[in-house]
N, C-alpha and C positions, 0 to 999 in steps of 0.2 A: 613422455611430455604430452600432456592431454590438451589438444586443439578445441574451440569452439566451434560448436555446427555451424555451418554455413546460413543465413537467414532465413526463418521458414518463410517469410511474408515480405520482406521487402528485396532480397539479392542481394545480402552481404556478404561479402569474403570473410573466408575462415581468418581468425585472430588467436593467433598462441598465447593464452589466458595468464601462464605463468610467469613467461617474462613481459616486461611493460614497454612500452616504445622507449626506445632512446632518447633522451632529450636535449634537441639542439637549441642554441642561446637565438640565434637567430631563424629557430620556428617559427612560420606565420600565427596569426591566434585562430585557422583553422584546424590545424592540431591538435587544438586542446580541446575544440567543438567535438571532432571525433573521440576525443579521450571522452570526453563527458559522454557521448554517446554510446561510444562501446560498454561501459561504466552500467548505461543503466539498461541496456540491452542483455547485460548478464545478469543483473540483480534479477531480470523480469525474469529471464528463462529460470534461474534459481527458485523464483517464487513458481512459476508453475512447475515444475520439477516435484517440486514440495506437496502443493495443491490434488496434482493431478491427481493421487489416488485414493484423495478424501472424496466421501459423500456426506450429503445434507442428509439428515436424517429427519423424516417426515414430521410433522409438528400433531400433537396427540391433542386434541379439546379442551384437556385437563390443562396442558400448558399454555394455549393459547388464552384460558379464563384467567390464567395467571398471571400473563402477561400484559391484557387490559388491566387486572386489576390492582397489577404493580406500576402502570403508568395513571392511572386513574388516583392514587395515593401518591403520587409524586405529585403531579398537578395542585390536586389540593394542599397539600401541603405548600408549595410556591405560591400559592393566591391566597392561604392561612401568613403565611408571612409577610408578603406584600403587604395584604388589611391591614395586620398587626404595627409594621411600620411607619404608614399612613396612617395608620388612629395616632402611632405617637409623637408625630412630625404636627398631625392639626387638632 
């Protein structure tokens, strides 16, 4: 039965991931603040989990000219179609 780690950052208590709380009818709605919270306190460790043993990999000059010069053709293109709208609007 695999437990969640304990908070690294704020001092939360471990939470047994698999089973869900029980749900009483007459729960306060701080309950459900903690369900939401536990909720996305796993999604983030999941996400870093995921992340951590990815690297960036350095950006080469080749790709940076490519990448100006694939926003620099979007651009234009967006103010080639705005004119072209506006000439056919007046």
């Amino acid at each position: 039965m695999p437990q969640a780690r304990a908070g690294d950052r704020r001092g939360e208590t471990s939470v047994v991931e698999s089973q869900p709380h029980p749900a009483n009818r007459e729960s306060p709605p701080q309950d459900n603040a903690d369900d939401a919270r536990l909720m996305f306190q796993r999604a983030e460790r999941a996400w870093r989990e995921q992340v951590a043993g990815e690297e960036i990999t350095p950006q080469t000059p080749v790709r940076v000219v490519f990448r100006w010069l694939l926003l620099a053709v979007s651009i234009a293109a967006i103010l080639f179609l705005l004119f072209e709208r506006l000439g056919q609007l007046g």
